[in-house]
N, C-alpha and C positions, 0 to 999 in steps of 0.2 A: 504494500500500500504506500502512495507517495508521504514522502514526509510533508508536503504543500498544505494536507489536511485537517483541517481543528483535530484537537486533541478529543474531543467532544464527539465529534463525527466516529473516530476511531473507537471511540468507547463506544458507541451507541450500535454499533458495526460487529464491535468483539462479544457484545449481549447476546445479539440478534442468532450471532453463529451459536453459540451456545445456547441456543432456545431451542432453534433448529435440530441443532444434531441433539437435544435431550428428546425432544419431539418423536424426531423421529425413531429414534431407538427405541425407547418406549414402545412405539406400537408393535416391536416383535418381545420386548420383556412381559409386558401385563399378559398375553394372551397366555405364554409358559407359565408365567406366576399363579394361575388358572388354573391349569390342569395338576400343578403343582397342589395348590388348596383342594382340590374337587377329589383327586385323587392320593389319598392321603398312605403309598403304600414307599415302603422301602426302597424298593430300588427305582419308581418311578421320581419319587423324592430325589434322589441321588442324580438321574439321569437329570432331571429339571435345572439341580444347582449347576450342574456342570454348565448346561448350553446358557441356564444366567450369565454366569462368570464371564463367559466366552462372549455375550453382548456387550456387559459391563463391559471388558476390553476394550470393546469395539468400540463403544462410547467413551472411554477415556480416550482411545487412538483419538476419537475424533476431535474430541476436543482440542486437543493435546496440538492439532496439526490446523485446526481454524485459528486458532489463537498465534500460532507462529506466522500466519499471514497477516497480520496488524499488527507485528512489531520487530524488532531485532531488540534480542537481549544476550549481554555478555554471561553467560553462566560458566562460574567455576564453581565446578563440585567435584569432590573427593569421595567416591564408592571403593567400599570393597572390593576386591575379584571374588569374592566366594558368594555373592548372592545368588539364589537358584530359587526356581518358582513350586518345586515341590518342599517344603520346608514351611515352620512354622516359626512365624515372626513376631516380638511385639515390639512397634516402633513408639520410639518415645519424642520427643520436638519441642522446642520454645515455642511461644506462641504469639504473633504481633498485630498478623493482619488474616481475614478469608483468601487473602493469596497464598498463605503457605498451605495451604490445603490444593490447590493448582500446583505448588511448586513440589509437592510433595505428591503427586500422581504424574506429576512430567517424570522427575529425578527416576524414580520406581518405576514405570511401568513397561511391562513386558521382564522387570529382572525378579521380582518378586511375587507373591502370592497378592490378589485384587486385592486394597487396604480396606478397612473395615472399623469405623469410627463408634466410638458410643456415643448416642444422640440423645440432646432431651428430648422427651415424648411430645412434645410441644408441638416440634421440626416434623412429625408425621402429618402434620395436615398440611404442610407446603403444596402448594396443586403441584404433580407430577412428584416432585424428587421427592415428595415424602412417602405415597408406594414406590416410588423405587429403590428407595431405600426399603421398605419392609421386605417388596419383595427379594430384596437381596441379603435379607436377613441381616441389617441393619442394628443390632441391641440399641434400643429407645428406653433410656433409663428415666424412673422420676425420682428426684431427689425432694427431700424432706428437711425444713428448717429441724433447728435444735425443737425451737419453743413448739411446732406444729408435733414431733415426736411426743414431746413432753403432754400432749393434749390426747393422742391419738400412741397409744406406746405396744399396740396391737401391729400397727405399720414398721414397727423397726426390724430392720435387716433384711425388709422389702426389696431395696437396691444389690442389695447380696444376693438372694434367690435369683434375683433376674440377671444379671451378671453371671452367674453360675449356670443358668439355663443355659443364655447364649453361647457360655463357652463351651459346653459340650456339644453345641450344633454343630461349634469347629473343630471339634475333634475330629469329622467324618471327611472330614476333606481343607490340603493344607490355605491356609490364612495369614492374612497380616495384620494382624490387631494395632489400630491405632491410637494413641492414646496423648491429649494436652496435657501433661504435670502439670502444667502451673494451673487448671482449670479455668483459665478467661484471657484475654489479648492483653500481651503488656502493654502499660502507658506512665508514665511518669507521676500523673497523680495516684493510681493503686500501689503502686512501688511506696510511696510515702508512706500511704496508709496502711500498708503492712507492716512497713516499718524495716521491709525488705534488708536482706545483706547485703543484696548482690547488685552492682550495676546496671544491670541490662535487664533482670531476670526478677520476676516475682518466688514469688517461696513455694518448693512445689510440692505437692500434694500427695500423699504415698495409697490412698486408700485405693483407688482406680487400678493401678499398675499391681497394686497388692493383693486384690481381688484377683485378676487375673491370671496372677502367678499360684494362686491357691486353689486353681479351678483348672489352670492351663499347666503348671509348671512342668509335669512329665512329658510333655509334647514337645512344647517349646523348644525351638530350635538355638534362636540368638537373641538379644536385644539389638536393636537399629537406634543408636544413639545421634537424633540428628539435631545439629545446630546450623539455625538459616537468619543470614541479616542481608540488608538491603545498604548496600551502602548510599547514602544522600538517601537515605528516609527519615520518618517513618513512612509509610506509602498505605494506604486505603486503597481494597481491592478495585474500585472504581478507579484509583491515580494509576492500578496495574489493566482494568481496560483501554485507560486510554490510551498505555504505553509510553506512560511518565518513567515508569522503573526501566533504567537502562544496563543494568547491571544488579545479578543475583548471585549470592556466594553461600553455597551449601559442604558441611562438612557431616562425613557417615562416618560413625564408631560403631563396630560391630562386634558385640560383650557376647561371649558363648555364657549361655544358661548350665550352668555347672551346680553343683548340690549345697554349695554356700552361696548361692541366688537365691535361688528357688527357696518355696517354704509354705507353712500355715501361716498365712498374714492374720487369717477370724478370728484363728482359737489356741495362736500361740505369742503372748504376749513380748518375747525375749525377741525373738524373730522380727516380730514387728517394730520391735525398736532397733535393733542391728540395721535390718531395712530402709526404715526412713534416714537412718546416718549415712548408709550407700549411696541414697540417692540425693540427701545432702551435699554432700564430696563429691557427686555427680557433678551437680548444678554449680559447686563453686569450679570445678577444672572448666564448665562451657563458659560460665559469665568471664572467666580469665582467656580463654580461646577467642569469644565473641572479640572479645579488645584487638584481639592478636589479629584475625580475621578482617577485621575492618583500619590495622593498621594503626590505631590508635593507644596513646600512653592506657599500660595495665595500671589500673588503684594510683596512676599520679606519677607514677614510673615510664621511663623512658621509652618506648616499644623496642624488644632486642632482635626482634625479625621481620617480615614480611610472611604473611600465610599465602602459602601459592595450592591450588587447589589439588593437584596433581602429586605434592612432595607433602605434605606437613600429614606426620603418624601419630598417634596416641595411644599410650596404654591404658587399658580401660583399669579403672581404680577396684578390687578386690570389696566385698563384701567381708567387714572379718568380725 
């Protein structure tokens, strides 16, 4: 597309292809999602997910390849060589804008198993993406204030059971479990209010990833440790339709699921606290990386390198 174009134009452009190709993919997902519900037997089940899966692709290709025609973006990112699409994954991400959700089915797709996000229940009445999301078995969690449990104490551990369901649906066929730690979009004033440690980074959140591990952990292949900044942001998914972001830099750490990972996060309380301190030490080596990555002084310190997407390794920090 010329660069001559309002930026406006371009976004209103990059929506439209995205309408389009959900549109149309759609009308071959709902009709399977059908026979799927209607026939509710083993191996037609099984047969169904598959030929899902195999749309999903199709619809992320397509997105994936409309959106690269309104724009040129420099992307450095750092993958493994060991990712494979039979394998079971759970990725884990900072979290800034609904672009890293694009950025994070470009980087992936085709190397990994289709990503697969916990939704609020809310996100199911979306017209279209919200059955396509059920039908793609989707986990729609609802979450419960303190004070609402405190009223209603028959509803606790509601989001556990259902978390628990979901993950046994992936047992049957390999997945990529996605999951935000920090549970909301960083921005400068929630970092306040946290009362944050970290620079970049809100404080992240162990129940989600802990859930999953206590439901998933003998399957579980690896963790996908990703951290994605924008450099000259922060950027709003709209500033990424209209192809304001000219540069994206993603870095992949891939942790093997080992037996000092894994664990009872529900009903072993010592685990759970070794846990959230891994995932601690997590978040302070990425808020130190993000610095490194955008080339910026770490905590006031001078920067000692340049992060090139290609060369910069990390050892993943041990669970002890």
């Amino acid at each position: 597309m010329k660069r001559t174009l309002p930026s406006t134009t371009i976004g209103a452009v990059s929506i439209c292809i995205l309408a389009v190709n959900t549109l149309f993919w759609a009308c071959f997902l709902f009709p399977v999602a059908l026979v799927k519900l209607l026939v509710p037997l083993g191996p037609v089940k099984r047969l169904c997910n598959r030929v899902l899966n195999g749309i999903a692709f199709a619809w992320i290709a397509g997105n994936n390849g409309g959106l690269s025609l309104t724009r040129k973006i420099d992307w450095q990112v750092q993958l493994p060589e060991t990712l494979r699409r039979d394998r079971w994954y759970l990725v884990i991400s900072n979290h800034q804008s609904w672009t890293d959700i694009v950025v994070l089915q470009r980087i992936f797709h085709g190397r990994i198993p289709f990503l697969k996000f916990f939704l609020k229940k809310e996100l199911i009445w979306v017209p279209v993406l919200g059955l396509a999301w059920w039908a793609l078995e989707f986990p729609f969690m609802k979450r419960y204030s303190r004070s609402f449990l405190e009223r209603h104490p028959h509803l606790k551990g509601k989001d556990i059971e259902i978390t628990k369901r979901a993950c046994a649906r992936f047992a049957t066929m390999p997945v990529s479990v996605m999951n935000f730690v920090e549970g909301t979009r960083f921005n400068e004033g929630k970092r306040l209010r946290q009362e944050s440690p970290y620079r970049s980074l809100l404080r992240p959140k162990s129940g989600g990833v802990g859930f999953v591990f206590s439901a998933m952990g003998g399957i579980l292949t690896s963790v996908l440790n990703v951290t994605i900044v924008y450099p000259g942001g922060p950027y709003t998914f709209w500033d990424f339709a209209c192809g304001r972001v000219r540069e994206i830099r993603v870095d992949v750490e891939e942790i093997p699921v080992t037996d000092d990972i894994a664990g009872d996060y529900i009903d072993d309380p010592v685990y759970r606290g070794r846990f959230q301190e891994w995932l601690n030490r997590l978040w302070e080596e990425k808020d130190l990386k993000i610095d490194l990555m955008l080339d910026r002084p770490a905590g006031g310190a001078p920067a000692m390198a340049s992060w090139q997407g290609d060369e910069k390794k990390t050892d993943a920090p041990a669970l002890q």
